[in-house]
C-alpha positions as CSV (number, residue, x, y, z in Angstrom):
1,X,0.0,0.0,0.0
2,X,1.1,3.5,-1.0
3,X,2.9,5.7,2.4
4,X,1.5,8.4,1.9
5,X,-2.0,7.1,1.6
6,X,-1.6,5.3,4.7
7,X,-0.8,8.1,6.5
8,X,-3.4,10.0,5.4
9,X,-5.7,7.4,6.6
10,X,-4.2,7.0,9.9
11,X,-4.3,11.0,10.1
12,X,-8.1,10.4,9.5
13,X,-8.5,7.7,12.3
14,X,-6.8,9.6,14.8
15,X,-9.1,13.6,14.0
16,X,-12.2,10.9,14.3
17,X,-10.9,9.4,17.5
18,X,-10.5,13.0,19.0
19,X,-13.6,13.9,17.9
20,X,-15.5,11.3,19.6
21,X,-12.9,11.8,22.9
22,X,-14.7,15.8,23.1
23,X,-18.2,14.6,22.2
24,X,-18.2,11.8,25.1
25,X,-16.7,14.8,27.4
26,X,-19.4,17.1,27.0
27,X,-22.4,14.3,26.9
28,X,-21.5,12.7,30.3
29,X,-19.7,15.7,31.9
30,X,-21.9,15.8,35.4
31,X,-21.4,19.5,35.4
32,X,-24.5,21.5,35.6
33,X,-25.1,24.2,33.2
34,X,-27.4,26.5,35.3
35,X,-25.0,27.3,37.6
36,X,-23.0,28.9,35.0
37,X,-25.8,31.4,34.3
38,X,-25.5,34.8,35.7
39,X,-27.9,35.8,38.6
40,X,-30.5,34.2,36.0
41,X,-33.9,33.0,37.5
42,X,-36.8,31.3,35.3
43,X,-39.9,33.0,36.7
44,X,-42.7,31.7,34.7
45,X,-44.4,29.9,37.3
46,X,-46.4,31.3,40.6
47,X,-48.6,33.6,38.2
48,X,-51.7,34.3,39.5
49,X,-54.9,36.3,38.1
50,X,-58.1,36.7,40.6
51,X,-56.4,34.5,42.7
52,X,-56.6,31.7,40.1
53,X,-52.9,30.2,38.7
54,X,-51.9,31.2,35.3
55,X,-49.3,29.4,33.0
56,X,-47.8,31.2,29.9
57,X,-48.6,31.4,27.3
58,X,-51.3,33.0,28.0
59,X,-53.8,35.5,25.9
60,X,-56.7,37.4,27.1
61,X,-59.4,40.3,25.2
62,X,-59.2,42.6,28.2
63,X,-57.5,44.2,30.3
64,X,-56.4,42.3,33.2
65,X,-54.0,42.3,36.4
66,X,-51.7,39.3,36.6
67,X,-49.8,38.9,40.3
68,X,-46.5,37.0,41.6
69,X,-44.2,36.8,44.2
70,X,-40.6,38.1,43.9
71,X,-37.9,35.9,44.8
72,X,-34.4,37.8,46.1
73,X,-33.6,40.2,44.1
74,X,-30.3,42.6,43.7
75,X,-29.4,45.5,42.1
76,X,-27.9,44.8,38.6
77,X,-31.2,42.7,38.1
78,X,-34.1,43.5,36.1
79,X,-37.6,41.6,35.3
80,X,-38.4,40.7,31.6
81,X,-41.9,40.1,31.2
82,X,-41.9,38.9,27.6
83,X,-45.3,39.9,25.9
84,X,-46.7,41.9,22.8
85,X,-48.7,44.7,25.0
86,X,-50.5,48.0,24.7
87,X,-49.4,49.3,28.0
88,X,-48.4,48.6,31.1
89,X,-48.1,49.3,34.8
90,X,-46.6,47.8,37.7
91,X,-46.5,47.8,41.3
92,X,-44.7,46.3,44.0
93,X,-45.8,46.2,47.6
94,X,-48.8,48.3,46.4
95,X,-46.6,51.4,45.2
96,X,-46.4,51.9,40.9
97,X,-42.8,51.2,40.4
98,X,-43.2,51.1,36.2
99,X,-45.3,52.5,33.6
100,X,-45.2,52.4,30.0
101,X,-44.5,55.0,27.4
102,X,-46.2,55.6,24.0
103,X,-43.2,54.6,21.2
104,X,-42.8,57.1,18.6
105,X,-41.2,57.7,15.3
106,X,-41.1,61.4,14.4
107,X,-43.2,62.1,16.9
108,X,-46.0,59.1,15.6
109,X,-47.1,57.2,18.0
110,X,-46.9,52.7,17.5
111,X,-47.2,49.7,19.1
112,X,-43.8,48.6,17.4
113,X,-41.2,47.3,19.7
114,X,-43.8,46.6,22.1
115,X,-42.7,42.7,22.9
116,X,-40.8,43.3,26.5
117,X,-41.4,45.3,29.9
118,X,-38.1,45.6,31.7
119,X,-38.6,46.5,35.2
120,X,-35.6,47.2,37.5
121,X,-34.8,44.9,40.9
122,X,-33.9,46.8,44.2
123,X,-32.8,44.5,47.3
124,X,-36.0,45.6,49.2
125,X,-38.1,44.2,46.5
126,X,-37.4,40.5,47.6
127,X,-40.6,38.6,49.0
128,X,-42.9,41.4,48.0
129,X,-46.1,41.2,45.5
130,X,-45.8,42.6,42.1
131,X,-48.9,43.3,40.2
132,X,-48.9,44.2,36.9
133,X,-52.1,45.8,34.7
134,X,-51.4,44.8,31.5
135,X,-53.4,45.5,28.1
136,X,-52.5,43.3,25.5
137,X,-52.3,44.2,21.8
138,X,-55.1,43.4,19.6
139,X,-53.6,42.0,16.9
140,X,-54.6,39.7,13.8
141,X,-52.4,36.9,14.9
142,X,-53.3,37.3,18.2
143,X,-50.8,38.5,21.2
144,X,-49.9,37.2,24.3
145,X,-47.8,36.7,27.7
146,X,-44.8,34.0,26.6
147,X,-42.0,34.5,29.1
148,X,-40.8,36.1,32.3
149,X,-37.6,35.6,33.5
150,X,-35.0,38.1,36.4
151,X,-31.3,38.6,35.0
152,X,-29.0,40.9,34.7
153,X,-27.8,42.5,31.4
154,X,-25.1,40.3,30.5
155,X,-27.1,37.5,31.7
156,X,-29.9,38.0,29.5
157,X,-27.2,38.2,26.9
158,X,-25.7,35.1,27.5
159,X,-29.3,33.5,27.7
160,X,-30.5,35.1,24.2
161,X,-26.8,33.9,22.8
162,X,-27.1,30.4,24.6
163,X,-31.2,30.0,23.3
164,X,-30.4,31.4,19.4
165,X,-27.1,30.2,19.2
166,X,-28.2,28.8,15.6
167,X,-29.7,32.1,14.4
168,X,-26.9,34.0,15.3
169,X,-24.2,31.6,13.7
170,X,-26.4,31.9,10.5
171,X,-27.1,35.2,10.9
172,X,-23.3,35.7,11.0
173,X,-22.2,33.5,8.6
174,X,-24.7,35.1,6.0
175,X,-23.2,38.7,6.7
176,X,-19.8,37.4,6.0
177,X,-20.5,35.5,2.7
178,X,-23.2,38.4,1.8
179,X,-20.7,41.2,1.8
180,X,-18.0,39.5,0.2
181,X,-20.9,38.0,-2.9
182,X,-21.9,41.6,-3.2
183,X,-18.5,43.0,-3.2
184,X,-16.9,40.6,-5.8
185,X,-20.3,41.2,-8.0
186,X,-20.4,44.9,-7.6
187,X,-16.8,44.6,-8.7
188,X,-17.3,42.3,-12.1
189,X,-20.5,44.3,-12.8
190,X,-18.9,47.3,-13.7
191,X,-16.3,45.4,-16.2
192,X,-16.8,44.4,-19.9
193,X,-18.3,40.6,-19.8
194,X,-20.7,39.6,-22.2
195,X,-24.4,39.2,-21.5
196,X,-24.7,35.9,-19.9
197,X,-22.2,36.1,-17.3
198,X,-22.7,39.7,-16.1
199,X,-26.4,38.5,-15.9
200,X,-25.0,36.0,-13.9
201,X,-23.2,38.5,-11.9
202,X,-25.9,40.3,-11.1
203,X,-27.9,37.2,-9.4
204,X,-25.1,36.9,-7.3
205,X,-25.4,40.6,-6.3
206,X,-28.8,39.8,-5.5
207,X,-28.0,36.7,-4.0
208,X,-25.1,38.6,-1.2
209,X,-28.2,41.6,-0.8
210,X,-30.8,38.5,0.7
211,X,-28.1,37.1,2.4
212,X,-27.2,40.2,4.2
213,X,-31.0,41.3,4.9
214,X,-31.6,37.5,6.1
215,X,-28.6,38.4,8.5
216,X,-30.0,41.5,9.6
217,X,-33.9,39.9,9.9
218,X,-32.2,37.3,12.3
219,X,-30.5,39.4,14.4
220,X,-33.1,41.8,14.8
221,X,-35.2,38.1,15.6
222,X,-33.3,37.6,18.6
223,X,-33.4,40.9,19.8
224,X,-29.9,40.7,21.0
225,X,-29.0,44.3,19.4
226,X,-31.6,45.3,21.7
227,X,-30.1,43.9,25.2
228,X,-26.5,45.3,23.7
229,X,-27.4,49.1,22.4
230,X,-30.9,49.4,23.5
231,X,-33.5,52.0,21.4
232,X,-36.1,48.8,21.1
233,X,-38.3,50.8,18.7
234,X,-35.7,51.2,16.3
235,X,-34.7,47.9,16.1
236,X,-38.7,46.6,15.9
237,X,-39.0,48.6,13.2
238,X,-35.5,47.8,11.2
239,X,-36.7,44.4,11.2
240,X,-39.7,45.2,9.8
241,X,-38.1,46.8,7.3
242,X,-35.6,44.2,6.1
243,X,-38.9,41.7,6.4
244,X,-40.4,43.7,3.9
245,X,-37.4,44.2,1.9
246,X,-36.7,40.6,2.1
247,X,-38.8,39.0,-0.5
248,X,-38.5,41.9,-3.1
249,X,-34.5,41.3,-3.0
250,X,-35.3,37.7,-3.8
251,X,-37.6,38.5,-6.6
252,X,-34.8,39.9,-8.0
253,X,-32.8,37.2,-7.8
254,X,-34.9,34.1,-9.2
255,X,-35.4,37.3,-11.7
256,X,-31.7,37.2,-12.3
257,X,-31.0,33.8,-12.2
258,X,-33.8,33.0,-14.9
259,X,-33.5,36.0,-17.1
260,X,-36.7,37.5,-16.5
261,X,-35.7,40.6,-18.2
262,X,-39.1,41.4,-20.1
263,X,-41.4,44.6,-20.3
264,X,-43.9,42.9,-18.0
265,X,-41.5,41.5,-15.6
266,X,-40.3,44.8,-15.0
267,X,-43.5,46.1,-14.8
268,X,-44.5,43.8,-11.6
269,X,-41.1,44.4,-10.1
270,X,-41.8,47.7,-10.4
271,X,-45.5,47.3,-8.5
272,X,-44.1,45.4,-6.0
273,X,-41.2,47.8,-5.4
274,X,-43.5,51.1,-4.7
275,X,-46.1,49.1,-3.1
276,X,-43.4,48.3,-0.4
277,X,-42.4,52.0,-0.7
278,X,-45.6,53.3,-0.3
279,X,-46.4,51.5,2.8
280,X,-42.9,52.8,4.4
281,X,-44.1,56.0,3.4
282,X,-48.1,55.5,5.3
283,X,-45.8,54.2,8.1
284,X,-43.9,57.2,8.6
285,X,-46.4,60.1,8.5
286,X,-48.9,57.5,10.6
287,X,-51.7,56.6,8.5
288,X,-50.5,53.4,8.9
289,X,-48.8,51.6,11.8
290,X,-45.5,49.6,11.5
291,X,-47.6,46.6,13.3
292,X,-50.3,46.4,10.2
293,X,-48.2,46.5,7.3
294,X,-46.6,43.2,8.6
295,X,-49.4,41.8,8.0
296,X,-49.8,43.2,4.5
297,X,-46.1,42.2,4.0
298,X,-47.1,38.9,4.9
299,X,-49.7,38.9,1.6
300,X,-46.6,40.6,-0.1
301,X,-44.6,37.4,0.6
302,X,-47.5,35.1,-1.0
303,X,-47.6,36.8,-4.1
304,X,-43.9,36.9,-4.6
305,X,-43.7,33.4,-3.6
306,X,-46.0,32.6,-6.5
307,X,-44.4,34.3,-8.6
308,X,-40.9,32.6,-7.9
309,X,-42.9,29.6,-8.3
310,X,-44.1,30.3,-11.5
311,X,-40.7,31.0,-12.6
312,X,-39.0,28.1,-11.7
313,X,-41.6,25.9,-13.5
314,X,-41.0,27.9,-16.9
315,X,-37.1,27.4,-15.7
316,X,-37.5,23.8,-15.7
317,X,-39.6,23.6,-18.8
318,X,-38.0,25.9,-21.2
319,X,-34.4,24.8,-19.8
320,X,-32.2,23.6,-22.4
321,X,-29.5,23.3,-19.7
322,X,-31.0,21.1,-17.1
323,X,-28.8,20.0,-14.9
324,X,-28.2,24.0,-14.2
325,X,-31.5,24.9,-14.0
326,X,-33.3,22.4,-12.5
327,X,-31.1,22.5,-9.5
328,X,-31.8,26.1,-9.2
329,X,-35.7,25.6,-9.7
330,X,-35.7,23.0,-7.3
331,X,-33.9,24.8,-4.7
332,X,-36.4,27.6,-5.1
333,X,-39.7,25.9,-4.6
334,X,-38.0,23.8,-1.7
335,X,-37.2,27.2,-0.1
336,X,-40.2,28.6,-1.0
337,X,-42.2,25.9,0.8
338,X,-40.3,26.0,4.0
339,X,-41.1,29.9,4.0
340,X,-44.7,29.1,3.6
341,X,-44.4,26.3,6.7
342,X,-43.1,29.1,8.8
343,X,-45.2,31.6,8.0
344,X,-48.4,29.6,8.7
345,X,-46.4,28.4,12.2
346,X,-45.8,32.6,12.7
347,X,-49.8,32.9,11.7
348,X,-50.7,30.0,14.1
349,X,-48.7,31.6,16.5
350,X,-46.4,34.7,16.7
351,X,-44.3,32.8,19.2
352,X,-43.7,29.6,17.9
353,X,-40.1,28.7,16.8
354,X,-40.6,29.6,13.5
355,X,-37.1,31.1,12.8
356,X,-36.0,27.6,13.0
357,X,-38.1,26.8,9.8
358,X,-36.5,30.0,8.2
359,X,-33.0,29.0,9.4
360,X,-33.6,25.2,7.3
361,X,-34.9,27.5,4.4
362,X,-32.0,29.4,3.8
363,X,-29.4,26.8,4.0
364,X,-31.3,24.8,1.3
365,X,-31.3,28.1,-0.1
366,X,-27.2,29.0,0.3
367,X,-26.3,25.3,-1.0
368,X,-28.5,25.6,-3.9
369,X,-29.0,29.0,-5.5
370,X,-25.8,30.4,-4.9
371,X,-23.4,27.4,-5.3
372,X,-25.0,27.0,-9.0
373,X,-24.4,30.8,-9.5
374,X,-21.1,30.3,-8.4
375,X,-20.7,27.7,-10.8
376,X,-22.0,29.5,-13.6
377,X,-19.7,32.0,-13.0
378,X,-16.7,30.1,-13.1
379,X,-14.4,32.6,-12.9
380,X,-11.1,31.3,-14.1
381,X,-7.4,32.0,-14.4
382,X,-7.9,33.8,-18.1
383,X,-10.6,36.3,-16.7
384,X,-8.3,37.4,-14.1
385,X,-6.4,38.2,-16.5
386,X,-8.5,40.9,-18.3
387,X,-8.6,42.8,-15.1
388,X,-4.3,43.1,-15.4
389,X,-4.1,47.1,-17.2
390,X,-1.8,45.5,-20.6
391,X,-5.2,44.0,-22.0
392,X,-7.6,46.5,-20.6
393,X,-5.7,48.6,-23.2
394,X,-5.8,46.1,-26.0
395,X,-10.0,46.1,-25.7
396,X,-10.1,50.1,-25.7
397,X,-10.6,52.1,-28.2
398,X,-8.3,55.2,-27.7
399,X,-10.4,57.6,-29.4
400,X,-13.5,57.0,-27.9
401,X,-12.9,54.9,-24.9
402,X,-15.5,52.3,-25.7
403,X,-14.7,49.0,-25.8
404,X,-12.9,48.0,-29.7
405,X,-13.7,45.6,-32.3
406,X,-11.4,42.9,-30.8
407,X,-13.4,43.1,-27.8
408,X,-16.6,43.0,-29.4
409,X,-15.9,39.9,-31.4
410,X,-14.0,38.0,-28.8
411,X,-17.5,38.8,-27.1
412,X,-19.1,36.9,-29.8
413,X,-16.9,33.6,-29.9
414,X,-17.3,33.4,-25.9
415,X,-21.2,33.1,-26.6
416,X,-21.3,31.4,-30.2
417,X,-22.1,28.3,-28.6
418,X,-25.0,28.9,-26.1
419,X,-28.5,29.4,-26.9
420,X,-29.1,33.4,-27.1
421,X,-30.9,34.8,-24.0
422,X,-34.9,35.9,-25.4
423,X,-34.7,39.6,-26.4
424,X,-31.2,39.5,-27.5
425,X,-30.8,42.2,-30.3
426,X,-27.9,44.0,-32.1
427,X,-27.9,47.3,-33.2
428,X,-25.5,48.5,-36.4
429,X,-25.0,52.0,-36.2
430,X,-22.5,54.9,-38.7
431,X,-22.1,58.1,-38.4
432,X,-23.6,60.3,-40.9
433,X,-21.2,62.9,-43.1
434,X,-17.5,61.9,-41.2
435,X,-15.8,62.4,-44.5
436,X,-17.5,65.8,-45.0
437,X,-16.3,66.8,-41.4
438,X,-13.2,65.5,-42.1
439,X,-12.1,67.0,-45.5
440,X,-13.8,70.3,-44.5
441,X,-13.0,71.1,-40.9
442,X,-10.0,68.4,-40.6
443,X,-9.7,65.2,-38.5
444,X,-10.2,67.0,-35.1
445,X,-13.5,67.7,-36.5
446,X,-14.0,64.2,-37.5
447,X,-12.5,63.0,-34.1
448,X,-15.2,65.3,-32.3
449,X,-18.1,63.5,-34.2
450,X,-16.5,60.2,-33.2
451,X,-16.9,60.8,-29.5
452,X,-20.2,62.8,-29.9
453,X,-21.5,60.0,-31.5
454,X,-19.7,57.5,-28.1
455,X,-20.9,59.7,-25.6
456,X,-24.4,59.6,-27.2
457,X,-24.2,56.1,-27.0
458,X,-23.6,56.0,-23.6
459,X,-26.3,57.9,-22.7
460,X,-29.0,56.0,-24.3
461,X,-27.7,52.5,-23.5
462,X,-24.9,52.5,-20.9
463,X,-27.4,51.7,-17.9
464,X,-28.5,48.7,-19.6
465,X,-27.3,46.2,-17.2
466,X,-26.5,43.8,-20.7
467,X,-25.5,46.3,-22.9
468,X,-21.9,45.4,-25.0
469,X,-20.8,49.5,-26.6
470,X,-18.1,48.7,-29.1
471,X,-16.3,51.0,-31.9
472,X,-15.7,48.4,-34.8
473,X,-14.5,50.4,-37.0
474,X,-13.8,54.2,-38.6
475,X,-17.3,55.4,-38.4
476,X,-19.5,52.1,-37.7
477,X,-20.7,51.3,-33.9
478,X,-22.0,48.6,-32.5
479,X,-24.6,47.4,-29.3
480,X,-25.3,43.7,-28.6
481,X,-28.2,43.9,-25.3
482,X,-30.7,42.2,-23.6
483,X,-34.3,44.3,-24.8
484,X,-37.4,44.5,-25.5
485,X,-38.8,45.8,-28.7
486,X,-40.2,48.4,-27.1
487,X,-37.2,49.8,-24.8
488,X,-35.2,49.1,-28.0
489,X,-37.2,51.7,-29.7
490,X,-37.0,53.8,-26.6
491,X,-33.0,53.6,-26.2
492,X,-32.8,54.1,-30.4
493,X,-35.1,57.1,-30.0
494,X,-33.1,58.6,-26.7
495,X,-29.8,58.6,-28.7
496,X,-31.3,59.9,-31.8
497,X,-32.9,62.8,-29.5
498,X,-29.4,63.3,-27.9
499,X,-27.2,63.3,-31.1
500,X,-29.5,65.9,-32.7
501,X,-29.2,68.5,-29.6
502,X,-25.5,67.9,-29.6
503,X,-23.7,70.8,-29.4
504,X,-19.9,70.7,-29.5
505,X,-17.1,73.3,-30.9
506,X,-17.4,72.1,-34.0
507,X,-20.5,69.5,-34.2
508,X,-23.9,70.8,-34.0
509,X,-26.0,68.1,-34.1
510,X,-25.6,65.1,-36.0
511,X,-27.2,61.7,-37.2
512,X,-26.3,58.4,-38.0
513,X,-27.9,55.2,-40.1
514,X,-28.6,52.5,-37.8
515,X,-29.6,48.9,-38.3
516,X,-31.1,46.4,-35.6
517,X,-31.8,42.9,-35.7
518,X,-33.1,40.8,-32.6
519,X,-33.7,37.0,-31.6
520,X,-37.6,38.3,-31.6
521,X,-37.9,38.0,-35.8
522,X,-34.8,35.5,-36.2
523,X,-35.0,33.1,-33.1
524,X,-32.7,30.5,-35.0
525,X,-29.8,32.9,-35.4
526,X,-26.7,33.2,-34.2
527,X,-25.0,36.2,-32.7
528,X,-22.6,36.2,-35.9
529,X,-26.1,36.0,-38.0
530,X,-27.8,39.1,-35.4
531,X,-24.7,41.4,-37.0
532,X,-24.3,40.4,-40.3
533,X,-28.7,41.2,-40.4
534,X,-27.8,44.1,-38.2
535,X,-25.4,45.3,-40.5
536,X,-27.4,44.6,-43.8
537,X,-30.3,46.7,-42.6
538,X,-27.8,49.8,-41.4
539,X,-26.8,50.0,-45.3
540,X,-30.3,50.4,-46.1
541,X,-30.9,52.8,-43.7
542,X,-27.6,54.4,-45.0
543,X,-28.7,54.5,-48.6
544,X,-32.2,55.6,-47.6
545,X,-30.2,58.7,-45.9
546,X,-28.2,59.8,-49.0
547,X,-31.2,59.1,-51.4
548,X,-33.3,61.6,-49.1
549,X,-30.9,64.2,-48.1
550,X,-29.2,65.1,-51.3
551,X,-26.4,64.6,-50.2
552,X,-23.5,62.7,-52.3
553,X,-21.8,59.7,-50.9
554,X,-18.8,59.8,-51.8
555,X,-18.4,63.2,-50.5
556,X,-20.1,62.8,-47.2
């Protein structure tokens, strides 16, 4: 047998046997984990209302007084009486020792943040009657008494860290890989990369923005930010916020990852988007209260689930690719479901371990969605390279500082054997008269209308996510983009508009023969086919220009 595999085997023996030494340690250690807990004390029990014992969770319609008696207490303690109220008061010994305020949000008054009383421990509190007149919220889901415990700060600390230990790690772990997804996607965005894989690109931007608002929802979930900086209201109502924002990020991303890219696709984004905006905005100035539009953000997350789900099916029946697609489809509607579980378990009731559910969700989600973006990516050796200056230069055009012909057609090979994403189209474009501008007011003339005709460009296309800008030649541009037919007219029509009102030292306005050619009429060609149709029907257009204007060609 070969050394070196034999070692590694013993090497695997021996982490396993070590393993199983620290597991045995901490499942028959006799040590007892409550003593460990700071000044903590579990006072759920002894409740009593009309004289009659209570246990929790417990709900009622009215307002009621619910009684107890306090063990010792010190100082540094406090009581947590965990329940979603309307306000609250509380005596000890007879004498009001607490009372609630109204929460407010430029100067609107909510019920947000409203889960927790905190009442603080004196040493002559032990062994005396507390009484608390408590109103609970009336709320859709319902709301109730959960919890009551006496700790200190750090205590309660350690108790939320020891309880949500799971939430947290996630929470953290999805910060982390989050950042550094939208970071790295951010960064490839804004290079040249043809269509597919800066779509690509821009899933896994979506992909690190639901990773780091799942973060934020969890943390906010524990309500461990709370116990460390305080301001409860503020943090209720960030993770109402993120919960809102949450499903509209992921929208985006099945959007992304399937190439939903159409006229109507954007148009329901763009519902969704100032629906959630408008209800922010009724929030703020109080028509509405942070409290009610969970509830409509709850019928939010439905539709949006339905529409990831619908989605995924066309994924996996239009998918040519399969073994791509499919995974991501599937991972979808298996992370949609669990979302569904747990939000019927939050409906049921707003205190059941429902984050747990979530917590299953989004690892199905991380191992799915965004390990097949990663592999779609696949960001090799001979992309670094393009980022290194030497061939940055060698895809430039120097003039007009749009990407060159070698680019453009490099562009073309790297896609020349994949099936063209719907709406791809090409559009042909020369300048009208260069020769006239350069025989009569000399090449810096001619140079001007070269970059007039760039900038132009870039202002009617360049915040196309997909769009490829390329100077192939003397006078003869090209765009290869993801569109519509009817933002294609719009984006032709904008840089028309633009080159006509330009106004330069020499170039007053100019125009330019364009040709266009799209997978919508010729869903069987190629991208070499798009240009050389492209191309075909920018002569035309260039002939129809001469034939109308007078002008003569050869001259112009």
């Amino acid at each position: 047998m070969d050394k070196g595999f034999l070692r590694k085997i013993i090497a695997a023996i021996y982490v396993i046997l070590i393993i199983f030494v620290e597991l045995l340690g901490f499942a028959y250690s006799n040590q007892e984990d409550d003593k460990l807990i700071e000044n903590f004390i579990d006072y759920t029990s002894g409740w009593t209302i009309d004289g009659v014992d209570v246990k929790f969770p417990y709900e009622a319609d009215d307002k009621f007084r619910i009684s107890n008696v306090l063990p010792v207490v010190y100082g540094d303690q406090f009581l947590v009486f965990k329940c979603y109220y309307e306000d609250v008061v509380v005596y000890i010994d007879g004498k009001e020792v607490y009372r609630s305020l109204d929460h407010k949000l430029f100067n609107v008054s909510s019920n947000v943040g409203k889960k927790e009383i905190h009442v603080g421990m004196k040493p002559e509190y032990s062994g005396k009657t507390i009484d608390i007149d408590i109103n609970l919220q009336q709320s859709l889901y319902g709301a109730e008494i959960y919890g009551s415990v006496i700790t200190t700060r750090s205590g309660y600390g350690i108790y939320i860290l020891k309880s949500k230990w799971l939430q947290i790690s996630i929470a953290v772990i999805l910060a982390f890989f989050g950042l550094c997804e939208s970071i790295v996607a951010a960064y490839y965005i804004l290079k040249r990369s043809h269509i597919l894989r800066r779509l690509s690109f821009e899933a896994l931007l979506y992909a690190g923005f639901f990773a780091i608002l799942s973060s934020m929802w969890l943390m906010c979930q524990t309500r461990l930010l709370y116990v460390i900086f305080g301001n409860g209201t503020g943090f209720a109502i960030l993770e109402i916020i993120v919960f809102l924002l949450l499903p509209l990020a992921f929208l985006e991303l099945v959007r992304a990852v399937n190439f939903r890219i159409s006229f109507w696709d954007n148009v329901v984004d763009g519902i969704f988007s100032m629906t959630i905006l408008l209800l922010f905005i009724l929030s703020l100035v109080g028509i509405l209260d942070w409290g009610q539009i969970v509830i409509i953000g709850h019928g939010i997350d439905l539709l949006i689930a339905a529409l990831a789900c619908y989605y995924s099916y066309t994924s996996l029946k239009e998918a040519k690719r399969k073994s791509e697609r499919r995974v991501i489809a599937i991972g979808n509607l298996l992370f949609l479901l669990i979302c569904l579980v747990a939000l019927a378990m939050y409906i049921n009731n707003i205190d059941s371990n429902y984050n747990v559910i979530i917590v299953v969700g989004l690892i199905i989600y991380i191992s799915t969605q965004v390990g097949v973006i990663y592999k779609r990516i696949s960001i090799r050796v001979e992309e670094q390279e393009e980022l290194v200056q030497a061939r940055e230069f060698a895809y430039t055009d120097e003039l007009t500082h749009l990407t060159n012909r070698r680019y453009f057609y490099e562009e073309l090979k790297a896609i020349e054997d994949k099936e063209l994403v719907k709406d791809t189209s090409v559009v042909f474009l020369d300048v009208n008269r260069l020769k006239y501008y350069n025989d009569n007011y000399g090449h810096d003339a001619g140079d001007e209308l070269l970059r007039a005709t760039a900038e132009c460009l870039n202002g009617a296309f360049e915040d196309s996510s997909t769009a490829i800008i390329s100077r192939i030649g003397g006078d003869e541009f090209v765009v290869m983009l993801v569109a519509s037919e009817a933002e294609l007219k719009r984006r032709i029509d904008k840089f028309n508009k633009i080159a006509n009102t330009w106004c330069g030292k020499v170039i007053n306005g100019f125009t330019a023969s364009i040709g266009v050619a799209s997978t919508r009429d010729y869903p069987d060609a190629s991208a070499e086919e798009l240009c050389k149709i492209a191309d075909d029907n920018m002569l035309t257009d260039k002939s129809k220009f001469y034939s109308q204007s007078g002008h003569e060609r050869r001259k112009n």
